[in-house]
N, CA, C and O of each residue as an XYZ file, in Angstrom:
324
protein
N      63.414    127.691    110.314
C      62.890    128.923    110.905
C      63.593    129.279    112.206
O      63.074    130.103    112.959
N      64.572    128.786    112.459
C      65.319    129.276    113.951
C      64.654    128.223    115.071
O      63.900    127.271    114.867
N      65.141    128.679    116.189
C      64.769    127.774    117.253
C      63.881    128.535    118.248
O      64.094    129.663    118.692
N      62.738    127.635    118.551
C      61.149    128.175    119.378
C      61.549    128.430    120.432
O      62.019    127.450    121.010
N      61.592    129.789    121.233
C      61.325    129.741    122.692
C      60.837    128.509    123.309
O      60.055    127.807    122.667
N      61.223    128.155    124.523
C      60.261    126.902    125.192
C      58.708    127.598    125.217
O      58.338    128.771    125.170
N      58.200    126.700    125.284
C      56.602    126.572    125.544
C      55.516    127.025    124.608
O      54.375    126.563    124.612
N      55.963    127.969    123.804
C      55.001    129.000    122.766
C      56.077    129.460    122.093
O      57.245    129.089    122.213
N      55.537    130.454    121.233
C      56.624    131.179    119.796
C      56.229    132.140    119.883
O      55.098    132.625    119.844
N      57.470    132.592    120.053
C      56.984    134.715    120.005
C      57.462    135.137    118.899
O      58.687    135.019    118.931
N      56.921    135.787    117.458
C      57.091    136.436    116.243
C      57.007    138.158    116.249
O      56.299    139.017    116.775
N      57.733    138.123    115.678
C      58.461    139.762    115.315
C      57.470    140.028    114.254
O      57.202    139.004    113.625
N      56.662    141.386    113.748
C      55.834    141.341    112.844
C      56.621    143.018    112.642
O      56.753    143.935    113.452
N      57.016    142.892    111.254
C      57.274    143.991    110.781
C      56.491    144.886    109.981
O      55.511    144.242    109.607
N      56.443    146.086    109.525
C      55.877    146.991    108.452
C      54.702    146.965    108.474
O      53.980    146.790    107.492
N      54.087    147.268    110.456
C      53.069    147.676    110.482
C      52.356    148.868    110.321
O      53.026    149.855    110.624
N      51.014    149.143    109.876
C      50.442    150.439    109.685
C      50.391    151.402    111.141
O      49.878    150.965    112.172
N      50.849    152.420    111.067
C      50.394    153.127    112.617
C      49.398    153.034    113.004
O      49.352    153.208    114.221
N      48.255    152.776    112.428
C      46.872    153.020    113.057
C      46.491    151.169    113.414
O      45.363    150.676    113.418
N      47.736    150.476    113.672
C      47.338    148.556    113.808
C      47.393    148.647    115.347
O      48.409    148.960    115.967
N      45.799    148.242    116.093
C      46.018    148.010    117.570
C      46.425    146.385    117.663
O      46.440    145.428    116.889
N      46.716    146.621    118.946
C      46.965    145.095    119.319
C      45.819    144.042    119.250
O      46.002    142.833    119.116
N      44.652    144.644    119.358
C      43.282    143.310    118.980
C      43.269    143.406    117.517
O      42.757    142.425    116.978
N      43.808    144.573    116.513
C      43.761    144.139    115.001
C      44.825    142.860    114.848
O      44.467    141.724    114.538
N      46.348    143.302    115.154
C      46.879    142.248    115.225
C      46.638    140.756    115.392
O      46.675    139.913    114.496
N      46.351    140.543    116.854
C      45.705    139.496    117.196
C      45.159    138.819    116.953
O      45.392    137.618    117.091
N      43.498    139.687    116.145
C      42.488    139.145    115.490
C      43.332    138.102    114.184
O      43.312    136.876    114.076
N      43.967    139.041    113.393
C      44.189    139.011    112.430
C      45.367    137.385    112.271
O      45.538    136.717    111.251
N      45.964    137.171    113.600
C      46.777    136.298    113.556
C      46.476    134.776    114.277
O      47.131    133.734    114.314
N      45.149    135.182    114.831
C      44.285    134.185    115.139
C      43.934    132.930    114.525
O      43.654    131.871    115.088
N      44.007    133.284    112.851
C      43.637    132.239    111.710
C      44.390    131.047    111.839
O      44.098    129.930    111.413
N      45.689    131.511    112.663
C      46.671    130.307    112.832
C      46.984    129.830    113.916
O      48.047    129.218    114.018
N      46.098    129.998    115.042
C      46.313    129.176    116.301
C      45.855    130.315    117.385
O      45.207    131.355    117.269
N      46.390    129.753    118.331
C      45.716    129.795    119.844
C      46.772    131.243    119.972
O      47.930    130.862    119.803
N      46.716    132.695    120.205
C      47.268    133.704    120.071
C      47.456    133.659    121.855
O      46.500    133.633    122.630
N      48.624    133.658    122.184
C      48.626    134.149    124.274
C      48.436    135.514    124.097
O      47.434    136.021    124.602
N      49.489    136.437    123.254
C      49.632    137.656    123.301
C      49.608    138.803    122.112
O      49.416    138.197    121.058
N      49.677    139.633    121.966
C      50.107    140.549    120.163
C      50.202    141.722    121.664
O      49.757    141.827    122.807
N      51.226    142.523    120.561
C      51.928    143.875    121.322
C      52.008    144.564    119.684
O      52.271    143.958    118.645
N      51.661    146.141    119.875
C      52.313    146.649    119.049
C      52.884    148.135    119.565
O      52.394    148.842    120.446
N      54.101    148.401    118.727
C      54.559    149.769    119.161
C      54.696    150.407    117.641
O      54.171    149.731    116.757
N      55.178    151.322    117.344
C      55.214    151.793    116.090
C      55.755    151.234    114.976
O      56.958    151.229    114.715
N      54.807    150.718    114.251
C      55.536    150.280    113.314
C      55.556    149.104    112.818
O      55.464    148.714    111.654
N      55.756    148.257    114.352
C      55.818    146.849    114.610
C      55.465    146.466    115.793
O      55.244    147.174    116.775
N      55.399    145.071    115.671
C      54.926    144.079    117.023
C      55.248    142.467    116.805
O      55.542    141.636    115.946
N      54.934    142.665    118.435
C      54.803    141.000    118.662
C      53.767    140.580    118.814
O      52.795    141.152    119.308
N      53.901    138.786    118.123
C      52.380    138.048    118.193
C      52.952    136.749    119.243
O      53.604    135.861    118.693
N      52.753    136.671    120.443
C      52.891    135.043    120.855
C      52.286    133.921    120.893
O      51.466    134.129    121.788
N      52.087    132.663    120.470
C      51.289    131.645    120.100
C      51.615    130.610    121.345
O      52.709    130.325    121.833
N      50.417    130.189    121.659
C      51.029    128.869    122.713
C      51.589    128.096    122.398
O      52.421    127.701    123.215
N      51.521    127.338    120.985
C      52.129    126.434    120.057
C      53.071    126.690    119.115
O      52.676    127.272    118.104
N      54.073    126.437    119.185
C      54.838    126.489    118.213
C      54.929    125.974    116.952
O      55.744    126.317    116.095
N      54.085    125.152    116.854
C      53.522    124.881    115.147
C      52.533    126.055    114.637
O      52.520    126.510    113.493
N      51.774    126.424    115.629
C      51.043    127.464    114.832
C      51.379    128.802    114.911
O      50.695    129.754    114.535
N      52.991    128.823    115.664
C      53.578    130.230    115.210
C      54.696    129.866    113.756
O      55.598    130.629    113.409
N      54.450    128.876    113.241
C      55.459    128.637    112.023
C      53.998    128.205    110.787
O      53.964    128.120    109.560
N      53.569    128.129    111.230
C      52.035    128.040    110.326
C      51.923    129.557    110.152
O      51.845    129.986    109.001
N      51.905    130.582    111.392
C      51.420    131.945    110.568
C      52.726    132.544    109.870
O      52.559    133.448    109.051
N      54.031    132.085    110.151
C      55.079    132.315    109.325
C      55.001    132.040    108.041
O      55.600    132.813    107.293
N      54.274    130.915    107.446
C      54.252    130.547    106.432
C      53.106    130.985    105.906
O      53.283    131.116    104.695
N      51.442    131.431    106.376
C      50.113    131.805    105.855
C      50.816    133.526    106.068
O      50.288    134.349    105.320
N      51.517    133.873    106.661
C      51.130    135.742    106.626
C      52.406    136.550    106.296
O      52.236    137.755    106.109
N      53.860    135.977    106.184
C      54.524    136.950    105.964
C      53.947    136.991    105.037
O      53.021    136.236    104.740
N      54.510    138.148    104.202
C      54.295    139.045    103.113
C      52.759    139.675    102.334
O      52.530    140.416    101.378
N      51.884    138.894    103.370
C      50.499    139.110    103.345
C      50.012    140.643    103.816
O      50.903    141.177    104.476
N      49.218    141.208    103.703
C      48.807    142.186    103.415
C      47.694    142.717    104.444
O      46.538    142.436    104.127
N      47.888    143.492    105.706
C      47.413    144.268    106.979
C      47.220    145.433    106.926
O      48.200    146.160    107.092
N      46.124    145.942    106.720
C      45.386    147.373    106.759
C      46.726    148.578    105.646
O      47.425    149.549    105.935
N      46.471    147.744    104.330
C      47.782    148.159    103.675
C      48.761    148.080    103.340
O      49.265    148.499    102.298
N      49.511    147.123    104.780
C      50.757    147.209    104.270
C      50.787    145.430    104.597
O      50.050    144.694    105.254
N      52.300    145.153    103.596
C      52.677    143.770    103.603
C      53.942    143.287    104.840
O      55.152    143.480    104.954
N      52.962    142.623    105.577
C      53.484    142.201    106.827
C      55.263    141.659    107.128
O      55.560    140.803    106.294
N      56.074    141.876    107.802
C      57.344    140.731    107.800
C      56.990    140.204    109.189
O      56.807    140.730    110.287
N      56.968    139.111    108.769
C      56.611    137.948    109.872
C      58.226    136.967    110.106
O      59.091    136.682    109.278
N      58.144    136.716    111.277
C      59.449    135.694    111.514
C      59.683    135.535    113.098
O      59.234    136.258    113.987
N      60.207    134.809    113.175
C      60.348    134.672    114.763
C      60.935    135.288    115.138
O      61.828    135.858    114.513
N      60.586    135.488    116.762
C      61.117    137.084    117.248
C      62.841    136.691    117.824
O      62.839    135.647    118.477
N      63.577    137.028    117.754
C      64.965    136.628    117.979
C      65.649    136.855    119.287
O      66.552    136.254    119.868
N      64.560    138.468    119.718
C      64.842    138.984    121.208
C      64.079    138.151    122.422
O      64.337    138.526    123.566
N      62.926    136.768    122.208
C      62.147    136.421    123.095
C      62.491    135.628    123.408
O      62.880    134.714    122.680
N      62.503    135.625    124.857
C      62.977    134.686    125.778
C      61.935    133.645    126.363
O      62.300    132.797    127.177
């Protein structure tokens, strides 16, 4: 899955619905650990996890899983520092 930011994992979440706030996100990505952050802008967002096992746990429980419609792309975010 690429290599974890230090300290937490920040994931890129693609082919979001316009109407997804950042506490739907969040909520929604919660199932897999301790969430620091979720951002969304159109379309898409970021989810950050304190743990980096449980940002490769929701890599594996939610890509292609299914958010107010549409089927999520989940993966680690490539731009987070």
């Amino acid at each position: 899955f690429g290599l974890m930011p230090r300290g937490g994992a920040q994931l890129f979440v693609g082919n979001l619905s316009f109407d997804t706030t950042w506490k739907e996100l969040k909520d929604h990505f919660r199932q897999c650990g301790d969430v620091e952050r979720a951002e969304v802008m159109k379309g898409f967002g970021t989810v950050r996890f304190y743990k980096a096992k449980d940002a490769t746990n929701a890599i594996q429980q939610l890509n292609n899983v299914e958010l107010m419609g549409r089927n999520l792309e989940v993966r680690i975010d490539a731009k987070a520092s």
